[in-house]
C-alpha positions in Angstrom: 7.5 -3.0 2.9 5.4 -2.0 5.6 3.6 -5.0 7.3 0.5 -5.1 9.1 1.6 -7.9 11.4 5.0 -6.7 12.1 4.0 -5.7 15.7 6.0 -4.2 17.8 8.1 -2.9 14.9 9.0 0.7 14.1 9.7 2.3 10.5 11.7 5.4 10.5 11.8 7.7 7.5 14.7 9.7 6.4 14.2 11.7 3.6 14.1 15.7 2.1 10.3 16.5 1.7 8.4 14.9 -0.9 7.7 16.2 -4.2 5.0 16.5 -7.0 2.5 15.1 -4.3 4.4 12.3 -3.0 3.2 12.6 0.6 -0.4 12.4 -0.2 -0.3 9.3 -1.7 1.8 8.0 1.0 -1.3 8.8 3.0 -4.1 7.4 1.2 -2.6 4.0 0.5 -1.1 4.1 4.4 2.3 3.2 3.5 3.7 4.2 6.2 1.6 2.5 9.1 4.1 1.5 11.8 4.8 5.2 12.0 8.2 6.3 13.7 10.4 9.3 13.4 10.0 11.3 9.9 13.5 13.1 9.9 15.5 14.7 7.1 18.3 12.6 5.4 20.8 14.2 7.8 19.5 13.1 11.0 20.2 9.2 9.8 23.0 8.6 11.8 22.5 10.2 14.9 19.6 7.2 15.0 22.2 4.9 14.0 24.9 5.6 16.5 22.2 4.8 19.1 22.1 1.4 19.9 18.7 -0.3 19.9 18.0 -0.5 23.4 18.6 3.8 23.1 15.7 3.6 19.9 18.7 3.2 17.5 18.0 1.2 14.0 18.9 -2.2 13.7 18.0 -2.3 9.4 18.7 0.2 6.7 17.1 0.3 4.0 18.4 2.6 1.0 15.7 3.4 -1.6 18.5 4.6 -4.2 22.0 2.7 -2.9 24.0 4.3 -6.0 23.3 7.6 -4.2 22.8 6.4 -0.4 25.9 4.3 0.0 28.2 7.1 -1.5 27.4 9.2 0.5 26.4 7.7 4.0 29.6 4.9 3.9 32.0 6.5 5.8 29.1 7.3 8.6 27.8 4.6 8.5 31.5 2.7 9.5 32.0 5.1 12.1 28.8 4.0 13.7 29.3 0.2 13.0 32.8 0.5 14.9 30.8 2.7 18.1 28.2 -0.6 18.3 28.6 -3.0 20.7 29.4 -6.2 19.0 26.1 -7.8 19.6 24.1 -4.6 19.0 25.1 -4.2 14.6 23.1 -3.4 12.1 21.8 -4.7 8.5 21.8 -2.6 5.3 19.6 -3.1 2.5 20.2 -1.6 -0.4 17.5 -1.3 -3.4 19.9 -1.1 -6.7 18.6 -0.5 -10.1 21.6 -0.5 -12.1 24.7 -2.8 -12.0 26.5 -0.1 -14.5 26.6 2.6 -11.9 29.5 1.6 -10.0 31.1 4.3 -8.2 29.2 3.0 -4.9 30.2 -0.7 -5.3 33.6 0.0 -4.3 32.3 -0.4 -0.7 30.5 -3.3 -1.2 33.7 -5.8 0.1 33.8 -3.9 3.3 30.0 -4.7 4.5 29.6 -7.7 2.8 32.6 -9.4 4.8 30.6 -8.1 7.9 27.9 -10.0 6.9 25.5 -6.8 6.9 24.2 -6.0 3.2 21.8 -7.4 1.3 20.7 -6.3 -2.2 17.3 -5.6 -3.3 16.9 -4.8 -7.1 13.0 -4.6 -8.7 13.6 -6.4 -11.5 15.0 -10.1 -12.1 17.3 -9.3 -14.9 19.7 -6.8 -12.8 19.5 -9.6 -9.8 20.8 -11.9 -12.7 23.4 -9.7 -13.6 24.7 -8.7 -10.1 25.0 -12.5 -9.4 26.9 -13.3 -12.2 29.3 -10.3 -11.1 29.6 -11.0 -8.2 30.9 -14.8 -8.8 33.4 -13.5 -11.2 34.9 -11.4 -8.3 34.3 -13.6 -5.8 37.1 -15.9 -8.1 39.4 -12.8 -8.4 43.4 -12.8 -7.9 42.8 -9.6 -5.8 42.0 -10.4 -2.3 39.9 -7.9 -1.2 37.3 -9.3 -3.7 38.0 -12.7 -3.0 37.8 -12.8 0.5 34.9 -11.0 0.5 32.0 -13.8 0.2 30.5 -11.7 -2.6 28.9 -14.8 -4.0 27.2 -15.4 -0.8 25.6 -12.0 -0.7 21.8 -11.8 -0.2 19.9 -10.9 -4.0 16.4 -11.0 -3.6 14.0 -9.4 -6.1 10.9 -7.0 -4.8 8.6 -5.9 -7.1 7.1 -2.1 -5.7 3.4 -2.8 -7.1 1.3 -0.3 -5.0 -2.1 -1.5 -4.9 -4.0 1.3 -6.5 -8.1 1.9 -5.7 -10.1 3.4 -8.0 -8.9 2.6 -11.3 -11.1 3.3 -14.2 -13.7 1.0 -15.7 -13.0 1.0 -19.5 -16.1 0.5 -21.5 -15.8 -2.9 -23.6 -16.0 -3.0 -26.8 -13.5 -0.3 -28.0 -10.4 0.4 -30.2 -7.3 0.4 -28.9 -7.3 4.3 -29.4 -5.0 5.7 -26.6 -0.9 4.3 -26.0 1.5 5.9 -23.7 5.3 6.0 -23.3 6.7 6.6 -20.4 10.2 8.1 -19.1 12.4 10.5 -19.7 12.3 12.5 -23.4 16.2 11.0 -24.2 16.5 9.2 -27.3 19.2 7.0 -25.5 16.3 5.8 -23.5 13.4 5.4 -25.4 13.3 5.2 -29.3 11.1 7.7 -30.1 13.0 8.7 -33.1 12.2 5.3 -34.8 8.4 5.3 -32.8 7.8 8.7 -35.2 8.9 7.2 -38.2 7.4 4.3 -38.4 4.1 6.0 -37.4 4.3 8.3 -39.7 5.1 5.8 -42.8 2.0 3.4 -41.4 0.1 6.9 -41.4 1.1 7.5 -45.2 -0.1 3.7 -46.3 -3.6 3.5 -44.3 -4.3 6.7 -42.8 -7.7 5.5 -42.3 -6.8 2.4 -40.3 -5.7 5.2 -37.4 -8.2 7.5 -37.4 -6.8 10.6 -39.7 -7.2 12.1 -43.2 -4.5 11.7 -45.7 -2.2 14.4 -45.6 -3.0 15.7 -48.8 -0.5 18.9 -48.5 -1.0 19.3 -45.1 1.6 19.7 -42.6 -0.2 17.2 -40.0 -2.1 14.2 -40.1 -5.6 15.5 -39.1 -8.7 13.1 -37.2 -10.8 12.0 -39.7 -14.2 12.7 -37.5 -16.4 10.7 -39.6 -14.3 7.8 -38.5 -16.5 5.3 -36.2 -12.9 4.8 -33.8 -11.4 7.6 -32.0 -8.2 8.4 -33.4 -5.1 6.8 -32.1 -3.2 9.0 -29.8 0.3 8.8 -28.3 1.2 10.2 -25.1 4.6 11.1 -24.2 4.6 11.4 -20.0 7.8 12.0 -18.5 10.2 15.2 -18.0 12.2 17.2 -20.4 11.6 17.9 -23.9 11.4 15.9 -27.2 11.3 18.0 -30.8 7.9 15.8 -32.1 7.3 15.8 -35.7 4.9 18.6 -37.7 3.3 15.4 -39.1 2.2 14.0 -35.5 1.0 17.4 -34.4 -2.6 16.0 -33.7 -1.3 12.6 -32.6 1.3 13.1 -30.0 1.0 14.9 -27.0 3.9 15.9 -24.2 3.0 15.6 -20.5 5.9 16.5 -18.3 6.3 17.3 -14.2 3.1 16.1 -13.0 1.9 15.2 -10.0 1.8 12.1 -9.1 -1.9 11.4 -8.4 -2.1 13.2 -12.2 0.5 11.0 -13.1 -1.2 8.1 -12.3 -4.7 9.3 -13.5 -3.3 9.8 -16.9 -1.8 6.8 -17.3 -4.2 4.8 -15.9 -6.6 5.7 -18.7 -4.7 4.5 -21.6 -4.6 1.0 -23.6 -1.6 0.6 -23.3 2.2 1.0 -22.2 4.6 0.9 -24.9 8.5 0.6 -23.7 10.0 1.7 -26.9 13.8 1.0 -25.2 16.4 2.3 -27.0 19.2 -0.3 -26.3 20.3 -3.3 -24.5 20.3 -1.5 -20.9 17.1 -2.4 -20.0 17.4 -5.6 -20.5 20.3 -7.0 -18.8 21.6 -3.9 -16.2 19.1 -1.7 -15.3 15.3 -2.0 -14.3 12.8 0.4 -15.6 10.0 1.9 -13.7 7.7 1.8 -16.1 7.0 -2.1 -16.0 6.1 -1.1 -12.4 4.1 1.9 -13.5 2.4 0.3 -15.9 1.3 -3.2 -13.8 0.2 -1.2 -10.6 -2.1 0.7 -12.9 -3.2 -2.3 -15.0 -2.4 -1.0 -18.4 -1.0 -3.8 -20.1 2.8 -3.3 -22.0 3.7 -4.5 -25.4 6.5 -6.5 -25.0 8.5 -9.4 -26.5 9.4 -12.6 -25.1 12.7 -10.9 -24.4 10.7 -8.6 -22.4 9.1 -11.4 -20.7 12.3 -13.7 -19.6 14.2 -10.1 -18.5 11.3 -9.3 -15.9 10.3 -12.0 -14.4 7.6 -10.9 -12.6 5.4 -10.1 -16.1 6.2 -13.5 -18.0 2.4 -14.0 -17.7 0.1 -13.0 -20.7 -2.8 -11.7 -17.7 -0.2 -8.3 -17.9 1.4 -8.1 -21.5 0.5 -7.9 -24.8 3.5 -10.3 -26.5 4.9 -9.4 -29.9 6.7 -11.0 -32.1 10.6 -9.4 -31.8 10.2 -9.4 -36.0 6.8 -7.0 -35.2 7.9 -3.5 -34.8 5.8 -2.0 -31.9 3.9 0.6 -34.6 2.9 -2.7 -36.8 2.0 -4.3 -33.8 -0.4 -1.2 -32.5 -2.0 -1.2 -35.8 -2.7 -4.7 -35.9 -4.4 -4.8 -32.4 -6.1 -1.4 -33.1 -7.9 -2.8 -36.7 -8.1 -6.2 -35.5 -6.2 -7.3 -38.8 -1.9 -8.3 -38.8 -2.4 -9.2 -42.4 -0.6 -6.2 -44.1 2.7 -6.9 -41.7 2.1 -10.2 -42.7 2.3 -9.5 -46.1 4.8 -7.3 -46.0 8.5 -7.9 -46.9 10.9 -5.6 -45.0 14.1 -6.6 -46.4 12.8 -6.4 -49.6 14.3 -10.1 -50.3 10.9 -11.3 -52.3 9.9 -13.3 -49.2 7.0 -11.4 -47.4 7.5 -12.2 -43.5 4.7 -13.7 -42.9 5.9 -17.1 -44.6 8.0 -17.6 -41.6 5.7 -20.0 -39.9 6.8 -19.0 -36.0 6.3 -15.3 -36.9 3.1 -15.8 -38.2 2.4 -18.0 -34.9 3.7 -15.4 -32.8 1.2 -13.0 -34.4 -1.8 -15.6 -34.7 -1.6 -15.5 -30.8 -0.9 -12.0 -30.0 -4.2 -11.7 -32.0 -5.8 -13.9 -29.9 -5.1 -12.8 -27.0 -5.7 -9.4 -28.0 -4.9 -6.2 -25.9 -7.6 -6.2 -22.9 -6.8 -7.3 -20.1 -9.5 -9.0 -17.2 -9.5 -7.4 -14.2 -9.7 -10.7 -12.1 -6.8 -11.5 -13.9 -5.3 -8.7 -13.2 -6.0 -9.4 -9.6 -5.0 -12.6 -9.7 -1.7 -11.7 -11.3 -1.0 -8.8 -8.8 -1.8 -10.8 -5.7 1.1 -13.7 -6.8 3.2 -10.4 -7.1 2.5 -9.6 -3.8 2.9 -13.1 -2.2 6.4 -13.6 -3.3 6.9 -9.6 -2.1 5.7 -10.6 1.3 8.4 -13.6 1.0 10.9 -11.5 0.4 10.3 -9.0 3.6 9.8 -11.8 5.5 13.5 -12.7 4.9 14.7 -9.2 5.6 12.8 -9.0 9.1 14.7 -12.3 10.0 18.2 -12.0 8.5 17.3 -15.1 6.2 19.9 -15.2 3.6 
């Protein structure tokens, strides 16, 4: 949120020291321009007991308010009370998921000071605080209801960095290279129904991937007389995922990197594929890699779903839209061969109806087809610089208390 006009502004940090490389992005992109004091998490409230004449802060922002708020509250009220009345301060609190409550219990106390605003990156868990909040704010307890909650300040900010140097993918090529992105937990992502699917679409048209048959073979190997590369699946995140004998030459594992190898890699795939396991990301908790996956232009394959949930990517210059009736595996087999006719023909619940007879699933896939998987880069621009526009809205609302 650091602005290039904000003169005479100061930004503090506050934090352990950065890991996995961390700092040296900070310092190539100069996020951190209005340079102040870079302390360790403790020395936060000796700057807050200060008042601002003395150099103390008048705005906090949290980066992580399930963790920050638990543990800074009491602090933090002890150096509200020391203030001189006219000499408070704000707190903003980046949230990123309404289910982790254990920190909300002190929500009441600084929202009836008028001194907390909210700052989730993603629409959908703005959504879902609001509604919340207005079923407390009509509470029989009166600690809830006579806190304002439904007046508190939501506002949305997208953390798009704006990347240099991404690569230049030659044109034409398959779509050869996908990526999913997060922690190895099947209660996050759905790898477990990912690897079977791609291993059944592997046993029906080997070919169409890039591979042999298995023929008695433990693993699918690349067919190298093929004129694609083979299709490959990254896994990039931390912790570890048993991956199928069958995918051995397909999937690969890429845990703890750093982050300018972090970016690097994913920056030169096709494209992001979600795989969420559940509801959660869809109504009370944002995921990073929609983030990830913009900043570096990679587009995501997504559903309309997808779409209305983050608001910020309901815009066909960043996805790749599936039908919600197209499993992501049919869908990256469809876009790799250019061809959605054998999902099309295909009849899932084995009802004699083949799914393509239902004429806005066969729509859907018409126009993902057409608009295909690659993404302009001046649309990408153009996409990323609205981004930024309503970002810079946002901040300007923070600087001046603007509810």
């Amino acid at each position: 949120m650091d602005d290039e006009n904000a003169d005479g502004q100061t930004i503090h940090l506050f934090a352990p020291e950065f890991r996995f490389g961390l700092q040296q992005v900070i310092d190539e992109l100069e996020l951190w321009t209005h340079r102040g004091i870079r302390g360790t998490h403790e020395e936060l409230i000796q700057h807050v007991n200060k008042s601002s004449e003395d150099g103390g802060v008048d705005l906090i922002i949290f980066g992580t308010c399930e963790f920050d708020l638990n543990l800074w509250h009491n602090s933090l009220v002890d150096a509200w009370n020391r203030r001189d009345p006219r000499d408070k301060f704000k707190i903003v609190c980046v949230v990123h998921n309404v289910d982790d409550v254990s920190w909300q219990q002190h929500i009441p106390y600084w929202a009836r000071r008028d001194a907390l605003r909210l700052l989730p990156i993603a629409d959908h868990v703005a959504h879902t605080f609001r509604e919340k909040f207005a079923v407390q704010a009509e509470s029989s307890d009166p600690l809830l209801y006579t806190a304002g909650l439904d007046h508190l300040p939501i506002d949305v900010h997208v953390p798009i960095l704006d990347i240099p140097n991404l690569p230049m993918k030659p044109l034409p090529r398959p779509l050869s290279k996908a990526v999913i992105q997060g922690t190895f937990s099947e209660g996050r992502r759905n790898y477990r129904v990912i690897f079977r699917d791609l291993i059944a679409s592997l046993h029906e048209d080997p070919g169409a991937w890039g591979y042999h048959p298995l023929q008695g073979r433990k693993a699918f190997v690349p067919d190298s007389s093929s004129s694609d590369s083979p299709f490959r699946l990254l896994l990039v995140g931390s912790g570890s995922l048993e991956i199928p004998d069958e995918l051995a030459y397909i999937v690969t594992t890429h845990t703890d990197l750093p982050y300018d190898d972090f970016y690097k890699l994913i920056a030169d795939c096709d494209i992001v594929v979600p795989a969420f396991a559940d509801n959660t990301y869809f109504t009370v908790q944002a995921s990073s890699t929609i983030v990830l996956a913009t900043e570096l232009e990679v587009p995501i394959l997504v559903t309309n779903r997808t779409r209305r949930a983050y608001g910020y990517i309901d815009n066909s210059r960043a996805v790749v839209t599936r039908p919600a009736a197209m499993p992501e595996v049919q869908a990256l087999k469809a876009l790799r061969t250019g061809d959605a006719s054998a999902f099309l023909s295909s009849d899932p619940a084995d009802i004699g109806q083949p799914i393509g007879e239902l004429h806005a699933v066969k729509e859907e896939v018409a126009q993902m087809m057409q608009e295909g998987w690659v993404k302009e880069r001046k649309g990408w621009n153009e996409w990323k610089e609205d981004v930024w526009r309503r970002n810079r809205m946002v901040v300007e609302k923070i600087l001046r208390d603007i509810p």
